[in-house]
PyMOL Python script that loads the backbone (N, CA, C, O; Angstrom):
from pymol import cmd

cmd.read_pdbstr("""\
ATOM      1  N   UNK A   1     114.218  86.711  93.046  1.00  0.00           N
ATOM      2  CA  UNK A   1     113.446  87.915  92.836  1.00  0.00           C
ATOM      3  C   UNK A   1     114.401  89.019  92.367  1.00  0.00           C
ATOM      4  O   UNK A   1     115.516  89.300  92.806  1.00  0.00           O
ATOM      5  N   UNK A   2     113.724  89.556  91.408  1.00  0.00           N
ATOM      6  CA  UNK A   2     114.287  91.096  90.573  1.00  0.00           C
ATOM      7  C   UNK A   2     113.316  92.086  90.807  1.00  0.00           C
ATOM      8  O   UNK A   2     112.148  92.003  91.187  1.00  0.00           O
ATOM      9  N   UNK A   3     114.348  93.462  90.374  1.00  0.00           N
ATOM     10  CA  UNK A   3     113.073  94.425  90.431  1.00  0.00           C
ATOM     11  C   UNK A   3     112.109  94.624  88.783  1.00  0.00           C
ATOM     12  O   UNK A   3     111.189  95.359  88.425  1.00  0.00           O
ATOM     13  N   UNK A   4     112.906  93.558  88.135  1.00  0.00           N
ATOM     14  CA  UNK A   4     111.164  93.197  87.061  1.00  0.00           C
ATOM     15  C   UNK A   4     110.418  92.138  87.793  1.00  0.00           C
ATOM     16  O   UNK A   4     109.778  91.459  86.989  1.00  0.00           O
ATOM     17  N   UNK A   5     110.241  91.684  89.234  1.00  0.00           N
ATOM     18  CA  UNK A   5     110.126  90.452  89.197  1.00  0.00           C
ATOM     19  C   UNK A   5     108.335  91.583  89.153  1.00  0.00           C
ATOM     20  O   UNK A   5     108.274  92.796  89.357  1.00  0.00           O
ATOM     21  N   UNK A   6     107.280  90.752  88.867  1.00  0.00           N
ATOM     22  CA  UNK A   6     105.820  91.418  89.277  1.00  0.00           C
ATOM     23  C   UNK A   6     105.545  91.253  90.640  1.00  0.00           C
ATOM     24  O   UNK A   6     106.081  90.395  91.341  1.00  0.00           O
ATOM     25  N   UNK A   7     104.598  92.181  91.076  1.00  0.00           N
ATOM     26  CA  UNK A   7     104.287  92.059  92.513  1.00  0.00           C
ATOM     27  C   UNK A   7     103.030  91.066  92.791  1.00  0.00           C
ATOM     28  O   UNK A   7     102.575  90.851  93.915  1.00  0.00           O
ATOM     29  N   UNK A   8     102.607  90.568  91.737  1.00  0.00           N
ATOM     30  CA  UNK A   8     101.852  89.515  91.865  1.00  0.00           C
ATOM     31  C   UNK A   8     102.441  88.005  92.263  1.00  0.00           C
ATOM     32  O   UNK A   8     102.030  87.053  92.926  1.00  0.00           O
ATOM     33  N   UNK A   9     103.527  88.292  91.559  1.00  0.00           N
ATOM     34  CA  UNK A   9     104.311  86.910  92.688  1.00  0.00           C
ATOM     35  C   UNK A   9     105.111  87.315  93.614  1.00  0.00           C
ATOM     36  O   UNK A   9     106.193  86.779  93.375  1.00  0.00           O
ATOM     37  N   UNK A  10     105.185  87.900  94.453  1.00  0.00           N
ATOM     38  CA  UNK A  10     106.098  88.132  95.423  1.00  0.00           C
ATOM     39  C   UNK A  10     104.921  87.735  96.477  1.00  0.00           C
ATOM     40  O   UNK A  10     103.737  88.069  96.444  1.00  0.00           O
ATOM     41  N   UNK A  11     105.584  86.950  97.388  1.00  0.00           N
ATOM     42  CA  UNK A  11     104.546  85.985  98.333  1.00  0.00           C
ATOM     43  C   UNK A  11     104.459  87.321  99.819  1.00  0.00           C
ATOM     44  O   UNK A  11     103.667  87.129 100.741  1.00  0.00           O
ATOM     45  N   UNK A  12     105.085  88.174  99.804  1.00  0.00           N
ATOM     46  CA  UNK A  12     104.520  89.231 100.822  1.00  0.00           C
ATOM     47  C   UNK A  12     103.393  90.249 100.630  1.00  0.00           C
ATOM     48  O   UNK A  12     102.814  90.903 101.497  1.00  0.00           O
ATOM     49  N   UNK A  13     103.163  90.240  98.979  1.00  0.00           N
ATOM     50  CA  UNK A  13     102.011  90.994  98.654  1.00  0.00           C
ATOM     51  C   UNK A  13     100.934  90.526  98.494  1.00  0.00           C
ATOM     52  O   UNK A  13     100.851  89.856  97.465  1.00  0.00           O
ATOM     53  N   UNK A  14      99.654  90.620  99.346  1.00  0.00           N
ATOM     54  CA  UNK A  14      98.321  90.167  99.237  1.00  0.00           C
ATOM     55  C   UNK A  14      97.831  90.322  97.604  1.00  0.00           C
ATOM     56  O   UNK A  14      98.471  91.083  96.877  1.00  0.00           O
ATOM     57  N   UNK A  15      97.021  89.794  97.234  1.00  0.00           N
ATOM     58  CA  UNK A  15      96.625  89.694  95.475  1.00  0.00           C
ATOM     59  C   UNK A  15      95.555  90.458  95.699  1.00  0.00           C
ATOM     60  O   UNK A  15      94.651  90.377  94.868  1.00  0.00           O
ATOM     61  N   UNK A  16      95.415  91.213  96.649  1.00  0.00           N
ATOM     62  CA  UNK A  16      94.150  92.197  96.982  1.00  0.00           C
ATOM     63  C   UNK A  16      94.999  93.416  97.049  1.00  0.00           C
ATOM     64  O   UNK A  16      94.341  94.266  96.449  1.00  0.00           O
ATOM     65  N   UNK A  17      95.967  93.889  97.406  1.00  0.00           N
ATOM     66  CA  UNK A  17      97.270  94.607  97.526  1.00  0.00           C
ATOM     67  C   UNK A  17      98.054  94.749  96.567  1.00  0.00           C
ATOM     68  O   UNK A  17      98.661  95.814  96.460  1.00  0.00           O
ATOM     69  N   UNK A  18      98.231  93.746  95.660  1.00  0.00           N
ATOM     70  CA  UNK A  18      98.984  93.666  94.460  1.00  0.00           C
ATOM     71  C   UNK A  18      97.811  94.790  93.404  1.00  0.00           C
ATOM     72  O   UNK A  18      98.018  95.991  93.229  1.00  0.00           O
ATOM     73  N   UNK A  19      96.829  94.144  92.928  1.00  0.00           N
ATOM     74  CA  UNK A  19      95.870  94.894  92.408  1.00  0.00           C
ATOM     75  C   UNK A  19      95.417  96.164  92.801  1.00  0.00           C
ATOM     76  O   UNK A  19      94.566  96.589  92.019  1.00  0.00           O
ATOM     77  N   UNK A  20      95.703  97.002  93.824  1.00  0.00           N
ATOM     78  CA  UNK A  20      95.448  98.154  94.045  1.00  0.00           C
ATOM     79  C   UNK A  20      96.733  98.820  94.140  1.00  0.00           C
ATOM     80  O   UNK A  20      96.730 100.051  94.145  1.00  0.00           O
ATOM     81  N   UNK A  21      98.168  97.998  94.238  1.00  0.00           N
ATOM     82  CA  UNK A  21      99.073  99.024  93.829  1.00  0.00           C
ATOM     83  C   UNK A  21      99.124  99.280  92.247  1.00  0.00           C
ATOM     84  O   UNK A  21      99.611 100.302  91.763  1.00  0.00           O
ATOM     85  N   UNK A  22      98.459  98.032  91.349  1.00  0.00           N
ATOM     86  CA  UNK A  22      98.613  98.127  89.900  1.00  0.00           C
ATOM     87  C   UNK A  22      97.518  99.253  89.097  1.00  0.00           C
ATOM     88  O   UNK A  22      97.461  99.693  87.949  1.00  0.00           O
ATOM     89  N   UNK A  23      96.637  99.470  90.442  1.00  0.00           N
ATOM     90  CA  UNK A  23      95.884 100.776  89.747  1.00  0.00           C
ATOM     91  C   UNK A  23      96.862 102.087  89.406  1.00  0.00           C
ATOM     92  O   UNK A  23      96.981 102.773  88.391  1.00  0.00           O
ATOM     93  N   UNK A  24      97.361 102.113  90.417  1.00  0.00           N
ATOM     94  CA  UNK A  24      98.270 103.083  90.612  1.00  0.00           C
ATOM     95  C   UNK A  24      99.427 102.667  90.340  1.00  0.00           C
ATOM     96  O   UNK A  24     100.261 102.557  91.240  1.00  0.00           O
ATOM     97  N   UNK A  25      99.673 102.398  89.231  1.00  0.00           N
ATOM     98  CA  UNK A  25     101.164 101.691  88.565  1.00  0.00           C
ATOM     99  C   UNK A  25     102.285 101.473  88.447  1.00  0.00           C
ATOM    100  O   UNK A  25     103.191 101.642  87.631  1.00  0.00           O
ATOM    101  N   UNK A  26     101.965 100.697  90.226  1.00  0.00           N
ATOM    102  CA  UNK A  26     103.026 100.141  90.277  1.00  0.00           C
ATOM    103  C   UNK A  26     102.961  98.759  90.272  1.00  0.00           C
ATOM    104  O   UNK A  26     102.747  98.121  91.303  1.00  0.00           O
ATOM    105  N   UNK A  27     103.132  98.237  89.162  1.00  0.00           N
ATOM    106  CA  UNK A  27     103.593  96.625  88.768  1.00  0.00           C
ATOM    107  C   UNK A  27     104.319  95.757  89.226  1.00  0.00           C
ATOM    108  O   UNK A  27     103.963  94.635  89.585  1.00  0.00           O
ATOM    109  N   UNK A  28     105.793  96.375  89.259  1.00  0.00           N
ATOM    110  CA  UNK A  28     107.151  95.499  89.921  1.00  0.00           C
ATOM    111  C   UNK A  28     107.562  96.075  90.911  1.00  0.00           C
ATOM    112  O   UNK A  28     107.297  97.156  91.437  1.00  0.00           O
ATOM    113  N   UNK A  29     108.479  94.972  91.207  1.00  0.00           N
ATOM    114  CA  UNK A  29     108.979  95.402  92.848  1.00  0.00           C
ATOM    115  C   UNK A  29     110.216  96.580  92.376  1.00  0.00           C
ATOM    116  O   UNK A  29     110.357  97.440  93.247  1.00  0.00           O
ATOM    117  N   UNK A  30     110.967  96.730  91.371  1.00  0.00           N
ATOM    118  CA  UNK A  30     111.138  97.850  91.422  1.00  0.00           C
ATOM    119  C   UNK A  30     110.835  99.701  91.074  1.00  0.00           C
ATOM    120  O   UNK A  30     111.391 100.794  91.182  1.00  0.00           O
ATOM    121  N   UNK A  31     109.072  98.823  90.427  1.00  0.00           N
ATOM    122  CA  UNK A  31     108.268 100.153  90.832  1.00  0.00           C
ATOM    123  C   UNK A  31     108.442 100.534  92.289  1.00  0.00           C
ATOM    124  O   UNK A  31     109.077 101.408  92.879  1.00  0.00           O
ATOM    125  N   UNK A  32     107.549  99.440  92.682  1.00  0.00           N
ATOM    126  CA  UNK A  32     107.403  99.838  94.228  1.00  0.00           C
ATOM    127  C   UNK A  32     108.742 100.358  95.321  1.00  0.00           C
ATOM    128  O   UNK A  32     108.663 100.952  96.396  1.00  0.00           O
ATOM    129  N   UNK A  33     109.480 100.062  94.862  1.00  0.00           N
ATOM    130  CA  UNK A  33     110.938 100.596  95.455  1.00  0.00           C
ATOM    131  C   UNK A  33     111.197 101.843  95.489  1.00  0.00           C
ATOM    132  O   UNK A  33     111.626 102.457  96.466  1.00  0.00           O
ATOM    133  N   UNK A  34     110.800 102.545  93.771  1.00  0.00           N
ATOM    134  CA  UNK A  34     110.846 104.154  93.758  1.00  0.00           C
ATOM    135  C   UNK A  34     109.440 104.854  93.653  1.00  0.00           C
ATOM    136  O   UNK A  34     109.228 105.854  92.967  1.00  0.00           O
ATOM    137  N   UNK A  35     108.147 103.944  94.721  1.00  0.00           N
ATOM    138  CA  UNK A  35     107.026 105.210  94.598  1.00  0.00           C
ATOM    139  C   UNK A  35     107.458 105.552  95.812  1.00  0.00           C
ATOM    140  O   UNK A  35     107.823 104.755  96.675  1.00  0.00           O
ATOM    141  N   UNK A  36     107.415 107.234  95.947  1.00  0.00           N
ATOM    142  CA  UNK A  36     107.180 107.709  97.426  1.00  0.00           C
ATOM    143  C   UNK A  36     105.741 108.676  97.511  1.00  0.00           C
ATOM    144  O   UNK A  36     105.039 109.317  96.728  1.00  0.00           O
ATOM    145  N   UNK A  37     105.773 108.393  98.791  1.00  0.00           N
ATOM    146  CA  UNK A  37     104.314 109.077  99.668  1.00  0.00           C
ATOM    147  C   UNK A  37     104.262 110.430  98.895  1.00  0.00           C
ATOM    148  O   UNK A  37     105.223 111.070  98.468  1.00  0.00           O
ATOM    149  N   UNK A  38     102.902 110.738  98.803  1.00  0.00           N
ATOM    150  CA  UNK A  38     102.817 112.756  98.159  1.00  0.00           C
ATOM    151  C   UNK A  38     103.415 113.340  99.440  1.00  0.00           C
ATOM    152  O   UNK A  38     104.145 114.326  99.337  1.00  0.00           O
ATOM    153  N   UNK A  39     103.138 112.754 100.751  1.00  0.00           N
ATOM    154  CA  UNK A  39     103.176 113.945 101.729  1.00  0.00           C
ATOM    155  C   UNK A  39     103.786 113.078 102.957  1.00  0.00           C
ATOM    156  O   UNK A  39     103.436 111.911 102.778  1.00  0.00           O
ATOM    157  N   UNK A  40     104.480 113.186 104.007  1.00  0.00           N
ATOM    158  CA  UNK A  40     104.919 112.790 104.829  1.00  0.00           C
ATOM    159  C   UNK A  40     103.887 113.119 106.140  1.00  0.00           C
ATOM    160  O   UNK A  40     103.586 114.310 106.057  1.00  0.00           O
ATOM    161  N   UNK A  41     103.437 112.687 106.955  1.00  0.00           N
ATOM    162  CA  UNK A  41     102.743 112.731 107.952  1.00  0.00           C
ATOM    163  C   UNK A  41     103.653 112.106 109.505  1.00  0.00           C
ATOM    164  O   UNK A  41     103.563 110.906 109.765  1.00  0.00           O
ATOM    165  N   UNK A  42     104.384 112.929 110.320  1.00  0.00           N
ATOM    166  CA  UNK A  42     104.935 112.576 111.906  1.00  0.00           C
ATOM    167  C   UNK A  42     103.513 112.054 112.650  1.00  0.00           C
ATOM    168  O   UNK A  42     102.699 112.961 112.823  1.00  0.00           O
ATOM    169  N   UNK A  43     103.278 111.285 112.917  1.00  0.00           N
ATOM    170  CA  UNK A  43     102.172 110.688 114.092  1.00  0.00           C
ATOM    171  C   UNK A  43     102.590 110.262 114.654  1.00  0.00           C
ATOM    172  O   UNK A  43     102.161 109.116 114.790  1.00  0.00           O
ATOM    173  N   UNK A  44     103.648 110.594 115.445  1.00  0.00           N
ATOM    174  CA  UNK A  44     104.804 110.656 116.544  1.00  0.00           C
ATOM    175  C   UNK A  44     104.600 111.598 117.554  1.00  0.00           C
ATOM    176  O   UNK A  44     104.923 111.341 118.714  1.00  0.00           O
ATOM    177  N   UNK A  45     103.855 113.173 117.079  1.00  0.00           N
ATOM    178  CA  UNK A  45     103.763 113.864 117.877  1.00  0.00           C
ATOM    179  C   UNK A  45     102.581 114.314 117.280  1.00  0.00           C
ATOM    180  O   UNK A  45     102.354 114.587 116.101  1.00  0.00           O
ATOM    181  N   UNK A  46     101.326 114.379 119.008  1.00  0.00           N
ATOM    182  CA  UNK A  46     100.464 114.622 119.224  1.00  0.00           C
ATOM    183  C   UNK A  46     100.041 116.286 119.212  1.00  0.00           C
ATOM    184  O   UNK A  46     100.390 116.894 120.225  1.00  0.00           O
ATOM    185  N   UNK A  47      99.531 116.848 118.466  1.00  0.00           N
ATOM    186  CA  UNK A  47      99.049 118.144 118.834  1.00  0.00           C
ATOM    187  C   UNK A  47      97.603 118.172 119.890  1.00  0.00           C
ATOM    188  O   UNK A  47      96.999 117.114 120.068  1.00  0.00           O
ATOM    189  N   UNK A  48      97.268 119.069 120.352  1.00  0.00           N
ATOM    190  CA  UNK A  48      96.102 119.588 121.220  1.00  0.00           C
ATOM    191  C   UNK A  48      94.953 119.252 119.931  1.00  0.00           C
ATOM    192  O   UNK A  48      95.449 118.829 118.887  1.00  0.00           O
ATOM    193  N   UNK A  49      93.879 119.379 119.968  1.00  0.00           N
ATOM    194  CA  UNK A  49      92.589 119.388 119.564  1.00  0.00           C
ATOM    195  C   UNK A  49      92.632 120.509 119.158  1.00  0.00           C
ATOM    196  O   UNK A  49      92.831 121.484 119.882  1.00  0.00           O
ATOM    197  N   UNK A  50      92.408 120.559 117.641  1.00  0.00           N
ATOM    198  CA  UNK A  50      92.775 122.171 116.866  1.00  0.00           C
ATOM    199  C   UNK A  50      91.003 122.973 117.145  1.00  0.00           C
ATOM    200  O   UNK A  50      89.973 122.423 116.755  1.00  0.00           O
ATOM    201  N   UNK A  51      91.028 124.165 117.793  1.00  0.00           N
ATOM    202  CA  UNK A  51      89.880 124.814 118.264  1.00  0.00           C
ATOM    203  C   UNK A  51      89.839 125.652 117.153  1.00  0.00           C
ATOM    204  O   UNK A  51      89.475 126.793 117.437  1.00  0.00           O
ATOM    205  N   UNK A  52      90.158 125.408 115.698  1.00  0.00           N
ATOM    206  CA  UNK A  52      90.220 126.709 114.539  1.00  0.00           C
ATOM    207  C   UNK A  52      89.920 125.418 113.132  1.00  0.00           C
ATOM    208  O   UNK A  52      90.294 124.264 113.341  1.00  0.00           O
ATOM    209  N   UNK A  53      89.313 125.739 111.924  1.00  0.00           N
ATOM    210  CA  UNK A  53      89.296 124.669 111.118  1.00  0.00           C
ATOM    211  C   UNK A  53      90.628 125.739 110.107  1.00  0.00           C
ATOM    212  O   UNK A  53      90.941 126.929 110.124  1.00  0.00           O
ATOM    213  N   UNK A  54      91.139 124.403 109.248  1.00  0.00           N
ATOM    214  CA  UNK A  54      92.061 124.896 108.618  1.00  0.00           C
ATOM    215  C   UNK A  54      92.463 123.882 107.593  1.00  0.00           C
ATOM    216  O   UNK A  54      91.805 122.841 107.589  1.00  0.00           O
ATOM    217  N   UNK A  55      93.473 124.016 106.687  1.00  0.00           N
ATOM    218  CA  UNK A  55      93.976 122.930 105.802  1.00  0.00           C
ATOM    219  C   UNK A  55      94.966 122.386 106.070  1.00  0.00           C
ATOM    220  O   UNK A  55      95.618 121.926 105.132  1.00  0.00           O
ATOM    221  N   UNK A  56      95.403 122.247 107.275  1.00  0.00           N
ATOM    222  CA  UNK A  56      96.889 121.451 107.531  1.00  0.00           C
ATOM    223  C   UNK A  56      96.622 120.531 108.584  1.00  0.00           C
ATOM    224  O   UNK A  56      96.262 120.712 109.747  1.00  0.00           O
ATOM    225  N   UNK A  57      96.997 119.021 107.616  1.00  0.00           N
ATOM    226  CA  UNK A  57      96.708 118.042 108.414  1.00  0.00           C
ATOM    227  C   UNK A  57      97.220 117.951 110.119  1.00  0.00           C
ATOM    228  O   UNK A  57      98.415 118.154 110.333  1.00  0.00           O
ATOM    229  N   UNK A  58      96.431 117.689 111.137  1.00  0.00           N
ATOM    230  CA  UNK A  58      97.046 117.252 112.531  1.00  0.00           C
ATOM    231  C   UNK A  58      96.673 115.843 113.333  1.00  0.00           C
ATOM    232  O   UNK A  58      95.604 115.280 113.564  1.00  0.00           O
ATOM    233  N   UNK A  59      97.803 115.597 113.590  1.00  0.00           N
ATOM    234  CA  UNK A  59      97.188 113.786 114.559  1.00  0.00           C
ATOM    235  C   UNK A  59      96.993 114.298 115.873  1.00  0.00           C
ATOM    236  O   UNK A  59      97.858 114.903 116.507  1.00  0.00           O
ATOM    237  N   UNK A  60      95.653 114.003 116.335  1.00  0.00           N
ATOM    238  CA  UNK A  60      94.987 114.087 117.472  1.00  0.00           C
ATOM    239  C   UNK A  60      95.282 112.853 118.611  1.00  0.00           C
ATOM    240  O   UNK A  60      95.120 111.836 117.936  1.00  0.00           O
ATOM    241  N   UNK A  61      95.542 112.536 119.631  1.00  0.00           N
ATOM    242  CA  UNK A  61      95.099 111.484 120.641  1.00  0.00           C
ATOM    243  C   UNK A  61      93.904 111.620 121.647  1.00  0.00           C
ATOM    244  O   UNK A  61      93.677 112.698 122.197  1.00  0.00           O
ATOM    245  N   UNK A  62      93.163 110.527 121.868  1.00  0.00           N
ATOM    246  CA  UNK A  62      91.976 110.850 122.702  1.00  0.00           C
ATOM    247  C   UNK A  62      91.870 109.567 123.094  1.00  0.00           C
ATOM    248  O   UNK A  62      92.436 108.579 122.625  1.00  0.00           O
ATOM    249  N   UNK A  63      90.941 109.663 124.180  1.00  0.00           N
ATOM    250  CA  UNK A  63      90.748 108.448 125.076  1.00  0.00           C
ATOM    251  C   UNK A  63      88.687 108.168 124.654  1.00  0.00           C
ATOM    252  O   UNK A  63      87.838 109.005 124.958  1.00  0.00           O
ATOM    253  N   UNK A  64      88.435 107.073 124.070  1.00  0.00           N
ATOM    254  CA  UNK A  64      86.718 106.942 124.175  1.00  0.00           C
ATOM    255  C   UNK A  64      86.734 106.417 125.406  1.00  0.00           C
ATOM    256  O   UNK A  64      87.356 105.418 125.767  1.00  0.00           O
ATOM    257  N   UNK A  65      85.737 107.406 126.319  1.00  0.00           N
ATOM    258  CA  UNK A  65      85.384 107.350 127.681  1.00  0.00           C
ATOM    259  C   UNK A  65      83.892 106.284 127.446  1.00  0.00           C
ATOM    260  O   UNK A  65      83.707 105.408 128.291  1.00  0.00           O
ATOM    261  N   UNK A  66      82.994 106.412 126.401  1.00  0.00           N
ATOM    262  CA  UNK A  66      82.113 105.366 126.550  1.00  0.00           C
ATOM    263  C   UNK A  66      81.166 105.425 125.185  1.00  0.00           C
ATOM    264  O   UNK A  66      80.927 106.497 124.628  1.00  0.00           O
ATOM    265  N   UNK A  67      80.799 104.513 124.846  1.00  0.00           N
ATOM    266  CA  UNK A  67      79.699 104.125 123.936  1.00  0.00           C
ATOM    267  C   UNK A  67      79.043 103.509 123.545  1.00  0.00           C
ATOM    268  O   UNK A  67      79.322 102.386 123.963  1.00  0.00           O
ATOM    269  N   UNK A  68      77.704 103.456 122.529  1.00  0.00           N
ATOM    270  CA  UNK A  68      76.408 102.776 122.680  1.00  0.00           C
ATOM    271  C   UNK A  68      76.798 102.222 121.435  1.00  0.00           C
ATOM    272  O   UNK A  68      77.853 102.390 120.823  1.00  0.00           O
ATOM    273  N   UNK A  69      75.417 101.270 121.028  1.00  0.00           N
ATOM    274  CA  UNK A  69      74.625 100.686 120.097  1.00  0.00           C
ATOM    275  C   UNK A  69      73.007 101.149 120.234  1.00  0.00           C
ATOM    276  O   UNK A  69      72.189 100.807 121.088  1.00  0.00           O
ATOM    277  N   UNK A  70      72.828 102.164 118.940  1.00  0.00           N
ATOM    278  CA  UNK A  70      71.485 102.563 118.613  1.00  0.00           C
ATOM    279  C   UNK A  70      71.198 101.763 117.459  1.00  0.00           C
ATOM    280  O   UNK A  70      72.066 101.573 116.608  1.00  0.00           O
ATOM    281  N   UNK A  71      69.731 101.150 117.339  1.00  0.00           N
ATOM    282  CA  UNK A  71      69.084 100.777 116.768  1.00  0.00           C
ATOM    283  C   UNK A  71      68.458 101.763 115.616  1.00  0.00           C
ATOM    284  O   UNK A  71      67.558 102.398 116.165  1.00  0.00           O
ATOM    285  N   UNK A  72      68.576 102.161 114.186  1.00  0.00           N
ATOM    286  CA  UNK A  72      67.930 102.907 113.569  1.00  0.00           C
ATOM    287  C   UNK A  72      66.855 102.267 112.375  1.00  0.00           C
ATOM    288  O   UNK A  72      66.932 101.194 111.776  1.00  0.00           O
ATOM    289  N   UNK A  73      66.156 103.011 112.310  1.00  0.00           N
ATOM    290  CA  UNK A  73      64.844 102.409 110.970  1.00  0.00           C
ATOM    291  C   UNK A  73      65.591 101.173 110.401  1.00  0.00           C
ATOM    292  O   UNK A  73      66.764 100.958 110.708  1.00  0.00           O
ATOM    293  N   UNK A  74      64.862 100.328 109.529  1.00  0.00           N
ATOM    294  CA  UNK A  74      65.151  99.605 109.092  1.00  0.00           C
ATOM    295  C   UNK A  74      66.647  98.493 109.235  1.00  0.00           C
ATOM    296  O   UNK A  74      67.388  98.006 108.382  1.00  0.00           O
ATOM    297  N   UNK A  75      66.602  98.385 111.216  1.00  0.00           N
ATOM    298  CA  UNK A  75      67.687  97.268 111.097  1.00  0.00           C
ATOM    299  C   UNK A  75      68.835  97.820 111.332  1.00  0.00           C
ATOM    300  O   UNK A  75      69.679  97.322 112.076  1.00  0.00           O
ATOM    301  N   UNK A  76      69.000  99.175 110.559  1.00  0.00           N
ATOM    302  CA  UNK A  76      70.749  99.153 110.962  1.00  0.00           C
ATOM    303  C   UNK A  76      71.021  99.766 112.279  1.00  0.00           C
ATOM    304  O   UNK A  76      70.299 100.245 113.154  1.00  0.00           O
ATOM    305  N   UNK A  77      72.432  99.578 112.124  1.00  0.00           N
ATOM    306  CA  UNK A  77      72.931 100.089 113.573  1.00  0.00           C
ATOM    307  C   UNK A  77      73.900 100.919 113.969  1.00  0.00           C
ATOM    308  O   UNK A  77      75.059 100.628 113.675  1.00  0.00           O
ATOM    309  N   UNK A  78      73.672 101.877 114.567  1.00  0.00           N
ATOM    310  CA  UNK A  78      74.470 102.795 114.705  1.00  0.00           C
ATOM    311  C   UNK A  78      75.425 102.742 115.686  1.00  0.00           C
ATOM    312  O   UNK A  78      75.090 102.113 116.690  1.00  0.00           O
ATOM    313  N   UNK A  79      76.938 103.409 115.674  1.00  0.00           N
ATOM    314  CA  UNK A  79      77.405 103.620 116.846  1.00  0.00           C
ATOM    315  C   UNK A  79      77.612 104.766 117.499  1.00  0.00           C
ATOM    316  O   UNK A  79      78.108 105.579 116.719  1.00  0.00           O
ATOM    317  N   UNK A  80      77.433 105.294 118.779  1.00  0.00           N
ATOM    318  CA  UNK A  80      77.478 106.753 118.714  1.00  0.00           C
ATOM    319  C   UNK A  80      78.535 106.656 119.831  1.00  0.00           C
ATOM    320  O   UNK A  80      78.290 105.852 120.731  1.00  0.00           O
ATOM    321  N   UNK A  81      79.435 107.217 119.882  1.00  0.00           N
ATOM    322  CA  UNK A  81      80.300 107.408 120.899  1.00  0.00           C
ATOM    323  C   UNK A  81      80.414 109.100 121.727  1.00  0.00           C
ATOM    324  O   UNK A  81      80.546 110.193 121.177  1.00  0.00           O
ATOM    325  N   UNK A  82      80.336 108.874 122.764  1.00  0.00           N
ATOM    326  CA  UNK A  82      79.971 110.115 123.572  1.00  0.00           C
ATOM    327  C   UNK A  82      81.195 110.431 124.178  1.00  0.00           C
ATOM    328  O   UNK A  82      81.280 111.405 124.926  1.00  0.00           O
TER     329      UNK A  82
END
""", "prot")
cmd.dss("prot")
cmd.show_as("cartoon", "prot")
cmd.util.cbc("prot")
cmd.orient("prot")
């Protein structure tokens, strides 16, 4: 393997994975070597539950204490967690 090798043969990339990095064009493994993330995200550290809306992303932790299965019109099914 090279970084012309394609990411369609490299046996760690799913061919479902390969095709959605090639939307976004990256082809070879040494595309993929130099794309980086737009934005870096720490989800390492938990902030409080933001009580204000705003534009700056935050990772929340929470515990689901309990939830259902509702039945709605036609069959489907909902989940509602309380």
């Amino acid at each position: 393997m090279n970084l012309e090798t394609p990411l369609a043969e490299v046996d760690v990339v799913p061919p479902p994975r390969a095709r959605q990095l090639e939307r976004f064009g990256v082809r070879t493994v040494g595309e993929l070597l130099l794309h980086f993330p737009r934005r870096y995200e720490d989800r390492t550290q938990f902030d409080h539950f933001p009580a204000e809306t705003g534009d700056r992303a935050v990772c929340v932790c929470g515990v689901v204490k309990k939830t259902s299965l509702r039945r709605l019109r036609g069959g489907q099914a909902a989940d509602s967690r309380n």
